[in-house]
TORKOL-484776 format. One line per field, with one value per residue (C-alpha): residue number from 1; residue in three letters; chain; x, y, z. Coordinates in nm, 3 decimals, always signed. Layout:
N
n (NUM;...)
res (ALA;...)
chain (A;...)
x (X;...)
y (Y;...)
z (Z;...)
This chain:
118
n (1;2;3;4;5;6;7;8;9;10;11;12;13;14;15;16;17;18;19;20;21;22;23;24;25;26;27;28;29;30;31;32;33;34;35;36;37;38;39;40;41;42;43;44;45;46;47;48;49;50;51;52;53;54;55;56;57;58;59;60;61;62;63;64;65;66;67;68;69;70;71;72;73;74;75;76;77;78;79;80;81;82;83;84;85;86;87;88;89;90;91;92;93;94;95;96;97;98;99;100;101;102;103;104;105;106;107;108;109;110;111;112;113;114;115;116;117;118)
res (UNK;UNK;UNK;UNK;UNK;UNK;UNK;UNK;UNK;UNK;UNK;UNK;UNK;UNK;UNK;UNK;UNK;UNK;UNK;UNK;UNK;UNK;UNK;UNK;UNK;UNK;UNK;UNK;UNK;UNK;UNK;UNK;UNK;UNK;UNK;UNK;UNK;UNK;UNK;UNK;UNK;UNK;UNK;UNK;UNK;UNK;UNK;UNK;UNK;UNK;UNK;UNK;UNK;UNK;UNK;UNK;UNK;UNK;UNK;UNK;UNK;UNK;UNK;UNK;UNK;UNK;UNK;UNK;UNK;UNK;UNK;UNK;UNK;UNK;UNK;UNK;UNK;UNK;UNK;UNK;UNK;UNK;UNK;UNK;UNK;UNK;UNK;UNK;UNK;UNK;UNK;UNK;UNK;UNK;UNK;UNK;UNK;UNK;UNK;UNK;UNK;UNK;UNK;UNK;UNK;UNK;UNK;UNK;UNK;UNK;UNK;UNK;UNK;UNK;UNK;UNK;UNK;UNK)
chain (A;A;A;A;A;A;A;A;A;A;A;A;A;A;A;A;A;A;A;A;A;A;A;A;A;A;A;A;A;A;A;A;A;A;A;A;A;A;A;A;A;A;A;A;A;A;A;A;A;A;A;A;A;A;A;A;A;A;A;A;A;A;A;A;A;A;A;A;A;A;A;A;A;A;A;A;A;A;A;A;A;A;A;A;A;A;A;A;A;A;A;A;A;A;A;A;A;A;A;A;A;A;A;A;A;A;A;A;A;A;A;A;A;A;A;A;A;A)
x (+1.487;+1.360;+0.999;+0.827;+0.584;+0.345;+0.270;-0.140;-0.035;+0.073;-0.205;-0.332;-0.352;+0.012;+0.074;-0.210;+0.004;+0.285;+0.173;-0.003;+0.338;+0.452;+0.662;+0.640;+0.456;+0.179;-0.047;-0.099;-0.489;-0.468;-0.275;-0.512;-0.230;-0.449;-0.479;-0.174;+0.090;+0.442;+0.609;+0.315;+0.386;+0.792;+0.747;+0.538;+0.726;+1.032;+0.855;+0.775;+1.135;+1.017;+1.128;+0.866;+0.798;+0.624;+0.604;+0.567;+0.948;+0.888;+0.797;+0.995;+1.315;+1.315;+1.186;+1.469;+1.723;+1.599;+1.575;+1.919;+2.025;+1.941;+2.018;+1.689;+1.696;+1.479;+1.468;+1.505;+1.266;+1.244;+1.135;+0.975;+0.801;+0.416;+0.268;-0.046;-0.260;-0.150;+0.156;+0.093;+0.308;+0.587;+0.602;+0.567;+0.809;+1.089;+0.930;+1.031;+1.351;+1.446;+1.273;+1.518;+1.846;+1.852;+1.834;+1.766;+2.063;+2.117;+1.851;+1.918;+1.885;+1.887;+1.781;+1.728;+1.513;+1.291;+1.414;+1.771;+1.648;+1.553)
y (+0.476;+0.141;+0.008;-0.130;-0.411;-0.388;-0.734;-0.803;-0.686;-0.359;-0.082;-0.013;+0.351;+0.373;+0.268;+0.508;+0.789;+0.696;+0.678;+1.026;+1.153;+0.951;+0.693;+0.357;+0.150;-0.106;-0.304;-0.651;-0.527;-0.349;-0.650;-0.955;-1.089;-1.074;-1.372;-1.565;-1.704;-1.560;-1.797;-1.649;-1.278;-1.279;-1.476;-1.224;-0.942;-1.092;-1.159;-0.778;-0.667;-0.474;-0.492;-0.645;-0.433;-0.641;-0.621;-1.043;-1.051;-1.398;-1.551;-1.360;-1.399;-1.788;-1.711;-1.515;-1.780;-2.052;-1.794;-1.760;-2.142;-2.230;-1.937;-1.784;-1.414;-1.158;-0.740;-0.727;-0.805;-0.515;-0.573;-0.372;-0.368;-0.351;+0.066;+0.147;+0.339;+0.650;+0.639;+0.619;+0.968;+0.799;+0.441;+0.647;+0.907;+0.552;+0.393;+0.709;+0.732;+0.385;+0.442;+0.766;+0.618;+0.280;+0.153;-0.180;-0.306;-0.189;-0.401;-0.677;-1.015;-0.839;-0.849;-0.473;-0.331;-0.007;+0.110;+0.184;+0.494;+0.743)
z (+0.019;+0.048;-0.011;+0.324;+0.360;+0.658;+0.835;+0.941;+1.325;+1.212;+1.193;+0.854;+0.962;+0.947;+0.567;+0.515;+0.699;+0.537;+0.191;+0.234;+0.235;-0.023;+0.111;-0.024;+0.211;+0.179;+0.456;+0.470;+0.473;+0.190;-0.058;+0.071;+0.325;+0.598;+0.789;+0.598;+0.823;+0.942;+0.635;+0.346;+0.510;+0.455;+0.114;+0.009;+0.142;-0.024;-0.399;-0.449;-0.302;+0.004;+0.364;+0.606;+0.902;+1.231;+1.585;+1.598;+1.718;+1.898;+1.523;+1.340;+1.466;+1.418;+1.073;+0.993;+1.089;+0.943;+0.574;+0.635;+0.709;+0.345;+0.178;+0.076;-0.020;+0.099;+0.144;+0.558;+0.825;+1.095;+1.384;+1.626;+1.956;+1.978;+1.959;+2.096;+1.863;+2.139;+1.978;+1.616;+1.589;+1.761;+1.511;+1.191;+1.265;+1.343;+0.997;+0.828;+0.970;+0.863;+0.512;+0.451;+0.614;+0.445;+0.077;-0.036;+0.019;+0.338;+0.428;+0.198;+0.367;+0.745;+1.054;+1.185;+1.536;+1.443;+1.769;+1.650;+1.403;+1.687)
């Protein structure tokens, strides 16, 4: 299983969720990232070996190529499209999927959609 890392525009309730059941998840709220930019949230994210989970694809993406231009190492960025708080029940069951089919190195230096673990 891998160990996610949940940017500032991801719901807090859903690490909460998550971590009820034991999965290894933490918020952006709950670690002081709040309010850091796109560059602070994957460096962080990468420094305590977890995946970083966001539904910023339009600053992500670009982020992710120019990590991988120079080489820089982190645990995956997943991207995801925005959930209304409606469909909490519908994100975590996708975060869980993609926690119990992957392992670090699955995710190791990746680019990966939450949409593809249905």
């Amino acid at each position: 299983m891998i160990a996610l890392y949940l940017d500032e525009n991801v719901p807090p309730l859903v690490a909460n969720l998550l971590q009820a059941e034991k999965y290894d998840v933490i918020s952006a709220h709950e670690v002081g990232m709040f309010g850091k930019d796109d560059e602070e949230q994957l460096q962080y994210a990468a420094s305590s070996g977890r995946a970083l989970l966001t539904f910023n694809q339009k600053h992500f993406r670009p982020l992710y190529d120019r990590w991988w231009g120079p080489g820089r190492s982190h645990s995956g960025i997943v991207l995801s499209r925005q959930y209304k708080l409606d469909e909490i029940g519908e994100l975590v069951r996708l975060i869980r999927n993609l926690i119990v089919r992957n392992n670090a190195e699955d995710l190791t230096n990746s680019l990966v959609y939450l949409q593809a673990y249905q």
